[in-house]
N, C-alpha and C positions, 0 to 999 in steps of 0.2 A: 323587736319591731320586725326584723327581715323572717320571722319566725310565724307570727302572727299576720304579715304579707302574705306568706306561700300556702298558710290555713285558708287566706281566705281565697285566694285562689284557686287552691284544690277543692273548694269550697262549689266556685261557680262556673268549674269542668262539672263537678258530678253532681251537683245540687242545682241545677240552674234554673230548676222551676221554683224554688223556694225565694233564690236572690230576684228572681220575675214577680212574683207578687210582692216582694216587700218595695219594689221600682214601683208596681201599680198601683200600691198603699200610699206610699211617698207620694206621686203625682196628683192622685186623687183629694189628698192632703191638702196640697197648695191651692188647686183646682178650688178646694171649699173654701180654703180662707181668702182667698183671695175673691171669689163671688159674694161673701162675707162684707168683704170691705167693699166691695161697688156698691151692695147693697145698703149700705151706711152711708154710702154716700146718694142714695135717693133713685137708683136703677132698682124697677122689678128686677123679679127674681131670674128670670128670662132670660131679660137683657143681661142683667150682669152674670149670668153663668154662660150666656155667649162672648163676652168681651173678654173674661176671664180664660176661654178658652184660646181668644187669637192672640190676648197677648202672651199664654203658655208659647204658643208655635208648635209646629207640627212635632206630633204624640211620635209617631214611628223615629224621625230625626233625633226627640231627645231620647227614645230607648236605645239607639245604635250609639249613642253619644253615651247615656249611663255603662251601657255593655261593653264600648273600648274601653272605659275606666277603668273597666277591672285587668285589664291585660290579659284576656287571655282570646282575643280575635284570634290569631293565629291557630287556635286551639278548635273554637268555632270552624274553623273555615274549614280545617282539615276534617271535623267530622262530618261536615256538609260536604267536602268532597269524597269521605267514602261512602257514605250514601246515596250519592249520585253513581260512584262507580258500580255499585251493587245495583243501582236501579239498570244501568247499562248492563250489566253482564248478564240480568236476567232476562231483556229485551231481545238480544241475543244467544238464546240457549244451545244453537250448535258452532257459533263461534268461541262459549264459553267452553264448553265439555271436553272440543277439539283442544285448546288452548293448557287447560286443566290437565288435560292426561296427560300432555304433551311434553309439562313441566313438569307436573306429579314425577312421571317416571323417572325424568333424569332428574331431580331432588332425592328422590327415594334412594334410588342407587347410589346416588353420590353419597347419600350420607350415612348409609348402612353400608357402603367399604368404605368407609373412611375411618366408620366404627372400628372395623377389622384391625385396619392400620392400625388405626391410634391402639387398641386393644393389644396387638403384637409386634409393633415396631416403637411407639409412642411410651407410652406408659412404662412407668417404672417397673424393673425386674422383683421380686422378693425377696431382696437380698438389700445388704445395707453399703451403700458409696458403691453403686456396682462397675462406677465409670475407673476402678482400682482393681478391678478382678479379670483376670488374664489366664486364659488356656493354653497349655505349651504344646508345641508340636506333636506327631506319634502320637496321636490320640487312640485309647485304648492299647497301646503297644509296650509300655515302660513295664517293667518288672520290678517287684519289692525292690531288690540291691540296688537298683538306681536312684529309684526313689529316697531311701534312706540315703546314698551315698551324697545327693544331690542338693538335699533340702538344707542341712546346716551349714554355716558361716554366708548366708544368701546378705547381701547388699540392698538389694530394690526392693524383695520382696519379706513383710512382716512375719506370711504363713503361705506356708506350701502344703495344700493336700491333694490326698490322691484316692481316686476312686473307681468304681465301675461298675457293671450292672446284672446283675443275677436274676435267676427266678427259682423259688422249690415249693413244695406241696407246704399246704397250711392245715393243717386237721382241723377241721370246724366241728364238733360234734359226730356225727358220722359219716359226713364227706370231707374230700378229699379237695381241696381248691388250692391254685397256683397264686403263688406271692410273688409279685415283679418287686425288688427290689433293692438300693443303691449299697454293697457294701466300699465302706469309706475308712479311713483312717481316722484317728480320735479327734483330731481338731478341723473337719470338715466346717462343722457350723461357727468354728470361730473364722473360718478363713471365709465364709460365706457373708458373713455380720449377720446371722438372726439366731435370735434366740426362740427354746419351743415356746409354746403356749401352755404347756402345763409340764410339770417336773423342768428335765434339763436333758441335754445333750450328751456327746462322749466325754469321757473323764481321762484323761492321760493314761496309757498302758492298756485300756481296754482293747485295742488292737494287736495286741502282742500273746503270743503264747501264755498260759494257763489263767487268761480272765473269764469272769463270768459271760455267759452269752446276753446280751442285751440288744432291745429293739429298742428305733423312735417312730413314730409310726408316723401314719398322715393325717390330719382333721377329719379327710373324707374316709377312710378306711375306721377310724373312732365311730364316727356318725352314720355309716351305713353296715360297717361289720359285727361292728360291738356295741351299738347302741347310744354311742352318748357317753358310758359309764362314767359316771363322777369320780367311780373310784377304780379306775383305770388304770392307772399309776402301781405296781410290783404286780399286775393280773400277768400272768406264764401264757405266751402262745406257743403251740409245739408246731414250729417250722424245719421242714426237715429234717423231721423225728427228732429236733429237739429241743428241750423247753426253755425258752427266751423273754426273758423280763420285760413287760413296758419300761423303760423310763421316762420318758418322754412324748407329750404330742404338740406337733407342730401346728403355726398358726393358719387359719382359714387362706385360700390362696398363696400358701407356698407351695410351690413346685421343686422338684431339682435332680436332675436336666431335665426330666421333663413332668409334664403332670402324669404320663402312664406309670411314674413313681408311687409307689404305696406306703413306702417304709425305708430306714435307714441301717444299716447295720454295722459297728466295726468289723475291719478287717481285721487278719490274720494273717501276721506280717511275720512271721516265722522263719528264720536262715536255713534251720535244719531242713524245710521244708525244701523239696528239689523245685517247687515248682517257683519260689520265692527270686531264683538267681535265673532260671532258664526260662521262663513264660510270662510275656509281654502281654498283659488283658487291662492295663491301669492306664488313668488320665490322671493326670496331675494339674491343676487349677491352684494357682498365686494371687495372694492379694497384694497389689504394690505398696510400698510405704509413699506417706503424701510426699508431693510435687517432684516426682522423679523424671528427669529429664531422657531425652531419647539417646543419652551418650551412653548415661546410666544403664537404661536399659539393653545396650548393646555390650555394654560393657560384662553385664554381670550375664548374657548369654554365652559370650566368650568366654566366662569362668566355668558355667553349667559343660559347654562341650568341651572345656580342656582337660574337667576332671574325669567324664564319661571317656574320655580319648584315654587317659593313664589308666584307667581302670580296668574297660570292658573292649573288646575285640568284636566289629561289628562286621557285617557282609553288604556289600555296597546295598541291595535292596532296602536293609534295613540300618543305614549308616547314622545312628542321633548327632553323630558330632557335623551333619552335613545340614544345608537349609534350615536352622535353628532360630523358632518365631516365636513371635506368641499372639494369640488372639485377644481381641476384646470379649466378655462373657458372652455379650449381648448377639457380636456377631458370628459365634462357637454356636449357643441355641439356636437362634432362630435365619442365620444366615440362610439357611436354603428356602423360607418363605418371603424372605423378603423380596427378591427378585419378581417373582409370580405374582404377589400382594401391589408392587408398586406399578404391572402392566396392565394387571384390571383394572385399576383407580385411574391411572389413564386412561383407560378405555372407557371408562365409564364419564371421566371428565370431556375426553370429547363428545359423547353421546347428549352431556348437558347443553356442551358448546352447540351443538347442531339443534339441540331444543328450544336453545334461546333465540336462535338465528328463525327459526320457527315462528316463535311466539311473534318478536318481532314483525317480523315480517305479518304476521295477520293484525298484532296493534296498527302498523303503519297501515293497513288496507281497511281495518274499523276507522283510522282518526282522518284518515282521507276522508271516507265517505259521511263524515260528521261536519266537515268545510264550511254549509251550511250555516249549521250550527253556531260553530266558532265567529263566523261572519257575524250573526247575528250579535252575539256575546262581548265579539270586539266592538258594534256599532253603539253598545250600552255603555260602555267602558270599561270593559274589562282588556288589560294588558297582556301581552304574550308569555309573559312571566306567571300568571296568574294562570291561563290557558293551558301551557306547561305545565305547572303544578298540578293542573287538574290530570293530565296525560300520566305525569309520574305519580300522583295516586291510586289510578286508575290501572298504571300496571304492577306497583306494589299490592295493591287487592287482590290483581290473580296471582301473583305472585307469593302471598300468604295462602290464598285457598289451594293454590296448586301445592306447597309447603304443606298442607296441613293432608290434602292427598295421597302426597310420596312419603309422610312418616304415617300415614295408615297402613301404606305398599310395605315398607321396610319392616316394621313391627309384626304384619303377619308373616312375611317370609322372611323376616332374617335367620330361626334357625334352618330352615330350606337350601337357606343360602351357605352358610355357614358350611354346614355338612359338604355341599357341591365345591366346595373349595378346595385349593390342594395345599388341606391342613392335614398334620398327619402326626403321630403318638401323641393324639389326644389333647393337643394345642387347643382345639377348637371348644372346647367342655371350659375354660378360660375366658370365654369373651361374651359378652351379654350387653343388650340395648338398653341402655341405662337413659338420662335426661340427656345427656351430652350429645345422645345421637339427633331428637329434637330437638336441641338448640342448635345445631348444624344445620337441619333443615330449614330453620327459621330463620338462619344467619344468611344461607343460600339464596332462602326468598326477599331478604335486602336485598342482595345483591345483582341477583336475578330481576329482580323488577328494576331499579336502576337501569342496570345494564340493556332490557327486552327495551326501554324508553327509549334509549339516546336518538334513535335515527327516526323516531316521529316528532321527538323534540328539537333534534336537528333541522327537520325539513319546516317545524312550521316558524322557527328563530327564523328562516332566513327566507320565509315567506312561501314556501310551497304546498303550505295545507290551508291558503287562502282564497276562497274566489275560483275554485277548484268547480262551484256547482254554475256558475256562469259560461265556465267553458266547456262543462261536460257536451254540451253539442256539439263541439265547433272542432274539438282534440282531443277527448275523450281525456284518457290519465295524465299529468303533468311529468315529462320529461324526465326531473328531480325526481318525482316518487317511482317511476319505473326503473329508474339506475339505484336507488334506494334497493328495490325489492330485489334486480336483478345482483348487486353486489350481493345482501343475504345467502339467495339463493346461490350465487359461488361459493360462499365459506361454506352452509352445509355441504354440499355435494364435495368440494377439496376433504373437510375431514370425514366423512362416510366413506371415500374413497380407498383413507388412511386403513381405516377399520377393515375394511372389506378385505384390502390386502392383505392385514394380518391375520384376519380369519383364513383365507385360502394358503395361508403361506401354512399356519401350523394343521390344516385339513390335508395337505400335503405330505408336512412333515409325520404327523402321526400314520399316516396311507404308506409311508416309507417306513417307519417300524413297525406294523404290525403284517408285515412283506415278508418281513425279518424270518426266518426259520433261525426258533428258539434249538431245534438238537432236541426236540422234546414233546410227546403230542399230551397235551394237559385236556382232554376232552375224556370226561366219566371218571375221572381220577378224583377220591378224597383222600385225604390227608387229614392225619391226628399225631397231634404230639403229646407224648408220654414222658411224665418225669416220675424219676424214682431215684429219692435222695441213699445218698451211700452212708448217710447216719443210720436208719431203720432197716435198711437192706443191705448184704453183704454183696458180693459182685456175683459171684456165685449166684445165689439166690435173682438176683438184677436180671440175669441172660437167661436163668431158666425161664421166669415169668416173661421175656419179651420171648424166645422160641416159643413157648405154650401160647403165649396173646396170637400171635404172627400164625402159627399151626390152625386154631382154632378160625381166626378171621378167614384165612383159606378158606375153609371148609363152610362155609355162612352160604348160603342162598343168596344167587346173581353175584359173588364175585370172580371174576375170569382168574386175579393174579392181585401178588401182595406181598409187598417189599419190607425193610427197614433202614433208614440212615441216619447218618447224623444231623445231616440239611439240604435244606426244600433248594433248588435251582433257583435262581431270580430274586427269591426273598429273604434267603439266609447268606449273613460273608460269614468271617470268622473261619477258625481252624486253617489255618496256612502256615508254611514255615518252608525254611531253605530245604534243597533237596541237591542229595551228594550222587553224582553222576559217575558211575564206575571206568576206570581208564580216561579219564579226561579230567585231567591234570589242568588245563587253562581254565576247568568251570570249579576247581577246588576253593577255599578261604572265601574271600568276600565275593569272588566271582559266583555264586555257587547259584542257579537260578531258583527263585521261589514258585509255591506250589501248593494251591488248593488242596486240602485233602478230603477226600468226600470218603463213607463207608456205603458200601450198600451188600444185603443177601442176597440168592440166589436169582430172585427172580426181578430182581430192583429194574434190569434194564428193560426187561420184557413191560412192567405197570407203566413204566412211563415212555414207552416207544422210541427209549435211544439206541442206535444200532451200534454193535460191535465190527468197525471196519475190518480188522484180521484180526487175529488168534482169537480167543476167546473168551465168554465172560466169567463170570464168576459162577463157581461150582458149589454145589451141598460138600465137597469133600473138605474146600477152601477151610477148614477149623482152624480154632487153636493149636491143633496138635499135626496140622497141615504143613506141608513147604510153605514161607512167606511170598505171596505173589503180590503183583499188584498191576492194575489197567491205567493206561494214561488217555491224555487226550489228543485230537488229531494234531493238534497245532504247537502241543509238546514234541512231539515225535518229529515233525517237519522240522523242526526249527534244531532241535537238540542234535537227531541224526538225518541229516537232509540226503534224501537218495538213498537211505540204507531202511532197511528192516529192523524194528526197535526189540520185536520179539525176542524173546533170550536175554537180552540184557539187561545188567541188574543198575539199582537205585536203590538210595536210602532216603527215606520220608520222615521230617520230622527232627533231623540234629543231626550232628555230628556224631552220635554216639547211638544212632538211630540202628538196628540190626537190616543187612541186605535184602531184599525182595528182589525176584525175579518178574519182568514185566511179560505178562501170557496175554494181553489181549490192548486195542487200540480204539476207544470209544469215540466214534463221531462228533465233531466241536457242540458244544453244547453251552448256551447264553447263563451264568453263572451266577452273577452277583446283578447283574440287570440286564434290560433288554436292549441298553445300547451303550457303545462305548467299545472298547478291547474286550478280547475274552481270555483271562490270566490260564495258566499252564494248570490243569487241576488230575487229580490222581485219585482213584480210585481202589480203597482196599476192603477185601473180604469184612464183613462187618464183625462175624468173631476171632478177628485178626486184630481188634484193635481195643486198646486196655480204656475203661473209663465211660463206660455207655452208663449215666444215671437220666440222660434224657436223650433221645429218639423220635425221629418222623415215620409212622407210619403212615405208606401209602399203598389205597388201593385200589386196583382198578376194577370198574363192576360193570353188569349188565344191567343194571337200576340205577337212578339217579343216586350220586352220593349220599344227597340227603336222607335216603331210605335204609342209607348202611348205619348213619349215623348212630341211633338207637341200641342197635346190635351190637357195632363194637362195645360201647359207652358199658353196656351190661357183661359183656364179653369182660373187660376191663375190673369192673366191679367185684365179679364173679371171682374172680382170678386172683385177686391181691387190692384190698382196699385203699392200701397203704398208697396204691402208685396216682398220681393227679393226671387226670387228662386236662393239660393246659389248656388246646385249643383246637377245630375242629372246621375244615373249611375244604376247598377245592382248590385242583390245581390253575382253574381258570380263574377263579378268584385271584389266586396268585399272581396270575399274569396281566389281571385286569387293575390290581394295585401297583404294579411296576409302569406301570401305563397310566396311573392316575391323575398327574400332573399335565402330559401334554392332552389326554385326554378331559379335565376340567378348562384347561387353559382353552381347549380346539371350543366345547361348550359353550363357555362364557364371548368369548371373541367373535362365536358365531352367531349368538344370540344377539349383539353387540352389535354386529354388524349387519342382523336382518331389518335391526331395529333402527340404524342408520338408513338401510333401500326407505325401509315404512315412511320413517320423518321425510325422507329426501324426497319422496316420492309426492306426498302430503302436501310440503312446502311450493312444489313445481306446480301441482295441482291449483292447489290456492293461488299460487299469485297470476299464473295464465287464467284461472276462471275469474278471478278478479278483473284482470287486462280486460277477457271478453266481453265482463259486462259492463265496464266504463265506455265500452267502445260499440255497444252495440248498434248506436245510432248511425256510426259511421260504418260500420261496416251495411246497415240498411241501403244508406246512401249510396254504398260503391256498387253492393249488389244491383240497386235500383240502375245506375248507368253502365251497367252491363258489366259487371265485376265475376266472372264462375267462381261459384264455392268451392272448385278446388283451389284458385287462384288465392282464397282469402284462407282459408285452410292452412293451404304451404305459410302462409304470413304470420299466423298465428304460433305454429309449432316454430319457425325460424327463429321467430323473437323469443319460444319460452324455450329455447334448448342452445341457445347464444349461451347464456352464463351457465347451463349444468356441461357445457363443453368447455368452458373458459374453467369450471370447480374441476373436471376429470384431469385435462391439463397440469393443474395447477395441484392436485390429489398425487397425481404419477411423482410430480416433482419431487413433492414432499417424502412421498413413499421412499424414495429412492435416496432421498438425503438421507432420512432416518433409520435406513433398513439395518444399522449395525445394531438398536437397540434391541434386535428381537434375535440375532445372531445365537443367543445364550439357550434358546428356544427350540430352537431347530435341529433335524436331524437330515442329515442328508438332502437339505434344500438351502439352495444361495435365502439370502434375504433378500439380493436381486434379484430374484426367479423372474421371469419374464409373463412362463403363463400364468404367473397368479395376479403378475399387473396386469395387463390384456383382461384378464376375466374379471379382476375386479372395474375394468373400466367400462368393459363392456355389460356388464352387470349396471352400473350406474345411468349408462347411455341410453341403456334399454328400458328403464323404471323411468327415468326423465323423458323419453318418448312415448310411452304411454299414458303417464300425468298428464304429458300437454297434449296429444293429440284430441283426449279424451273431452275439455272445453272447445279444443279448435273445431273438434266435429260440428261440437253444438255450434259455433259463430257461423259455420260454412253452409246452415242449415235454418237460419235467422231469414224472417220471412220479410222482403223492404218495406211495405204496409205494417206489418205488427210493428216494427224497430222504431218508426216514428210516430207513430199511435201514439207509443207507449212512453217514448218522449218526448 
């Protein structure tokens, strides 16, 4: 029965012309038989289909009476009022469009970063229970012996593996291309929980001395390298010169650590191996066992550093038995977007907030001036609840169209957006506008229409959208509805205020780094990186072909100069280790200070404009078969020998067992690993001084644009040795424009944020003083008529609409000032208190709200007293 109820309900929502005629059928019915029977009883035909008609009673009365039966008035009423509301929005075409963008926009953003979010902070990792998988300290630092020495008899955790991240040349038929990727130890993918998608994973011992070499690749590298192949599974890739079994492919949307991942490889965990006990390049990632408590977990890092302590002899720099953590997976990958992800979505939440205050505020100045209306409405019997209803219909309507605006907005620029973000190794290639970002929008526009009602449905509950057109002569707006508009108009202007500051605060911060003297002039400088794996090529062979590459690029049309190193300034870390200070006994054992090592050739300091403060740079004689020298930097040399001359004095780079170098020369401080922060003690050695060159930067500096070098070397290369992969190919200012990327997107968005705050803010002040104006035009006729100057009405106009964008600036500083530590994370060399960035955002604010308002007040000061009462 209740089944057969809801059929026919649903029945007489969407069929209701059908259940109308069979009402008309039915009436018409009675209507006959009963003229029928009067005529039986001796009434013409006339007469008795007129009798037959009064004793029915009125035809309208019993269809509204048939049509509650069915229960679904409610249903009725509602599409009769968004009918009405549509018929209103299009009566009003620049109150609509205003309204529409106004929301559009802030729906659209909102709900295309929220995508983001949920895409990178929300949603689940590719990993199975990932809320069990933990990152242990010294990330990329642990050496094989630790590792092994570390991982068995463990308490909390089921599987401990350890990995890191490589790149070498892939031979594709007869190019050369760079494979980024993850070698791991055998039971990565069990300690990860997933399984591939086709074949299987590492097999126990595959990472130990004399196993076969075996890949697992990635979905996307199957499907874009290799086609799909079905039979893909024992196909040989030659990585590295050398040839490496699929077994394995992983499922669509695995990553791991990150998606610039391609492939998986065992390591080679080898003791005999020197580099197994002396070189820290490994992470190690644990999966906890279930419900392990936090004593547990502290317990069992007590165990990890006490065995590290019996074992291995560490140098405070790099002490593992000291601050011993471990991360969540979730907040090891993606911690550093999360911060930047959750200041835009703020920022973009109050840009909603100030929309809504917006919308608002134009409903309450549309439902005022419909008073009328309502008068009429209520004098039929319609109830304030009813009236209401019609209001919050009315702003659910634009409230969907404005929703249906902002996921048109979001849909064509979300990858726009996306890219401008400060996503980075390939995060962003991860996240796509699926249904869910629409249903947000749609969810928004509940809530949004709601919300944009309350304060016209407030004022007319309590009678102030009543009776409004009786006193339009007498007092123009009602009292209620201008503190109505004027509160609005504070919350925008307080949070645009917000905005504004934090735009000026990182336009600041970023105008402070990029102040910054990087030690380095990156203007006409490209850069190429070269890999030449040491399976195909002997070392030998390795250094001839980079002198021959490096010789020939010289000699190229438009190049001035042209270096080689191991790593770019700013965008490469890596390569550091203790450094043994001769005669200085207090800096021996764990004291021992750590030290960048950078290589560069002859001409390394000249390409890229760092100057040698005394002694000397690096020479063509500096070879192999040279004295060991070596350059430091200025702020090694201050700190190491304060007041003395470093020159002559020797260092060992690279171990304890490392051979002495005499230091000949003292390079100007130069920005290393980024452009802001400390800058670590880094060293500088002849580049055929130093053992293990299978990959190199070449950089060089030309009189044509890099890009016109590009070509040339790339054949130059070719030419040269097939064999070698040009990884990658870009400039030094690109370089320094991706170290900048983050405050430089964040300065974008906040600014864009906060133009778009003046725009609404500006808008809002606009509208509700032209609004004012014109409720009041009558009286202002009248003052003018008894001798009022329009400057006098003028001043009155602007005083009233810049009362509450003075009471929003006020009350914006405050705010600013409470919240200023959340942007602390953000900045460089500016307080969060900065003073001139509040001043200028206030006075920014003051100045857009004086001109909104002055711009109606003109027009009221300029109100003719004969036309003003004409007209009303």
């Amino acid at each position: 029965m209740r089944l057969a109820d809801l059929a026919f309900r649903f029945r007489a929502l969407f069929a209701r012309k059908g259940l109308e005629s069979q009402v008309e059928q039915e009436f018409a019915f009675h209507l006959q038989m009963e003229t029928g029977k009067l005529v039986g009883q001796g009434m013409t035909e006339e007469d008795a289909a007129a009798e037959a008609r009064r004793r029915f009673g009125n035809p309208t009365r019993e269809h509204e009476r048939a049509r509650d039966s069915w229960g679904v008035r409610l249903g009725y009423d509602l599409v009769g009022d968004m009918r009405h509301a549509v018929r209103q929005l299009r009566r009003r075409p620049g109150f609509t469009v205003l309204a529409v963008l106004t929301l559009g926009l802030g729906i659209g953003a909102t709900s295309a970063l929220f995508t983001v979010v949920n895409g990178m902070l929300i949603r689940p990792l590719p990993f199975g229970a990932e809320d069990q998988l933990q990152v242990f300290w010294s990330d990329y630092n642990w050496r094989g012996a630790e590792y092994d020495h570390v991982r068995s008899g463990s308490l909390a955790f089921e599987e401990i593996a350890a990995y890191s991240a490589l790149a070498e040349p892939l031979r594709a038929g007869d190019e050369t291309k760079i494979l980024t990727f993850v070698p791991a130890t055998a039971n990565l993918f069990e300690t990860l929980g997933t399984k591939p998608l086709l074949g299987r994973g590492f097999q126990e011992g595959e990472d130990r001395p004399g196993a076969e070499p075996v890949i697992v690749i990635s979905h996307g590298l199957w499907q874009q390298d290799l086609g799909g192949d079905p039979n893909v599974l024992g196909r040989r890739l030659e990585i590295g010169g050398v040839a490496t079994t699929i077994v394995g492919v992983m499922p669509p949307g695995f990553y791991f650590p990150t998606p610039e991942i391609r492939a998986w490889r065992p390591l080679n965990l080898d003791p005999a191996d020197n580099m197994y006990a002396t070189t820290g390049w490994l992470v190690l990632v644990g999966r906890t066992r279930d419900n392990i408590a936090p004593a547990q977990m502290t317990a069992e890092l007590e165990r990890i550093t006490r065995l590290l302590g019996e074992r291995f002899t560490y140098s405070a720099a790099w002490d593992k038995t000291k601050n011993a953590r471990v991360t969540p997976i979730r907040d090891y990958l993606l911690g550093n977007v999360r911060d930047p992800l959750l200041l835009l979505l703020a920022a973009v939440a109050l840009l909603l907030i100030i929309a809504c205050a917006n919308a608002a505020a134009l409903i309450l100045a549309r439902t005022t001036d419909r008073s009328g209306e309502m008068s009429i409405r209520t004098a039929l019997g319609a109830g304030r609840a009813r009236i209401a209803r019609q209001i919050v219909t009315e702003s659910l309507v634009l409230a969907l169209v404005s929703a249906t605006a902002g996921a048109t907005i979001a849909a064509a620029a979300f990858k726009a957006l996306v890219a401008s973000l400060p996503l980075q190794q390939g995060f962003g290639t991860t996240l796509s506008l699926g249904w869910q970002a629409f249903a947000i929008a749609f969810a928004l526009a509940f809530v949004v229409g709601g919300a944009v009602s309350i304060v016209p449905v407030r004022q007319l509950l309590r009678g102030r959208l009543e009776g409004v057109s009786r006193e339009r002569s007498e007092a123009g707006l009602r009292h209620g509805t201008r503190r109505a508009h004027g509160a609005l108009i504070t919350a925008q202007v307080t949070v645009a205020v917000m905005l504004v500051v934090g735009a000026m605060l990182l336009i600041r911060s970023v105008e402070r780094i990029r102040a910054l003297d990087p030690g380095f002039d990156a203007r006409s400088v490209a850069t190429v990186d070269l890999v030449a794996s040491a399976e195909v090529m002997s070392r030998e062979t390795r250094d001839q072909f980079f002198r021959d590459a490096l010789a020939r690029v010289e000699a190229m049309p438009g190049v001035v100069s042209a270096a080689l190193t191991n790593r770019l300034p700013v965008r490469d870390g890596g390569w550091q280790g203790p450094t043994g200070i001769e005669g200085r006994p207090d800096l021996a054992g764990p004291q021992r200070p750590n030290s960048l090592i950078r290589t560069a050739t002859a001409d390394y300091f000249r390409t890229l404009g760092m100057a040698v403060r005394s002694g000397r740079g690096i020479e063509p004689t500096d070879n192999a078969s040279g004295a060991l020298v070596v350059l430091i930097s200025e702020s090694f040399a201050k700190r190491i020998w304060p007041g003395a001359d470093p020159i002559g004095k020797r260092i060992q780079v690279g171990g304890v067992n490392a051979s002495w170098r005499t230091i000949v020369g003292v390079v100007e401080e130069t920005r290393m690993t980024s452009m802001m922060g400390d800058i670590p003690f880094t060293t500088y050695l002849p580049h055929e001084q130093f053992i293990g060159h299978e990959g190199v930067v070449l950089v060089v500096k030309g009189e044509v644009p890099p890009s016109a070098l590009f070509p040339g070397i790339r054949r130059i290369v070719r030419d040269l040795d097939d064999r070698v992969a040009v990884a990658r190919m870009g400039t030094m200012d690109a370089v320094v424009a991706s170290s900048l990327a983050q405050p430089l997107r964040l300065r974008f968005f906040l600014g864009l944020f906060a133009g778009l705050a003046l725009l609404l803010g500006s808008v809002g002040v606009y509208g509700v003083v032209s609004y004012a104006v014109a409720r009041r035009r009558a009286e202002f006729g009248i003052r003018m008529a008894l001798g009022a100057a329009p400057a006098r009405v003028l001043a009155d106009v602007v005083r009233h609409g810049m009362l509450p964008v003075g009471m929003g600036v006020a009350a914006g500083m405050a705010a600013s000032l409470a919240l200023s530590g959340l942007l602390r994370g953000f900045l460089y060399d500016v307080s969060p208190t900065d003073m001139p960035s509040l001043f200028v955002a206030a006075g920014a604010l003051l100045v857009a709200g004086a001109i909104a308002a002055v711009v109606p007040a003109w027009r009221a000061g300029a109100i003719s007293p004969v036309e003003a009462l004409r007209s009303d």
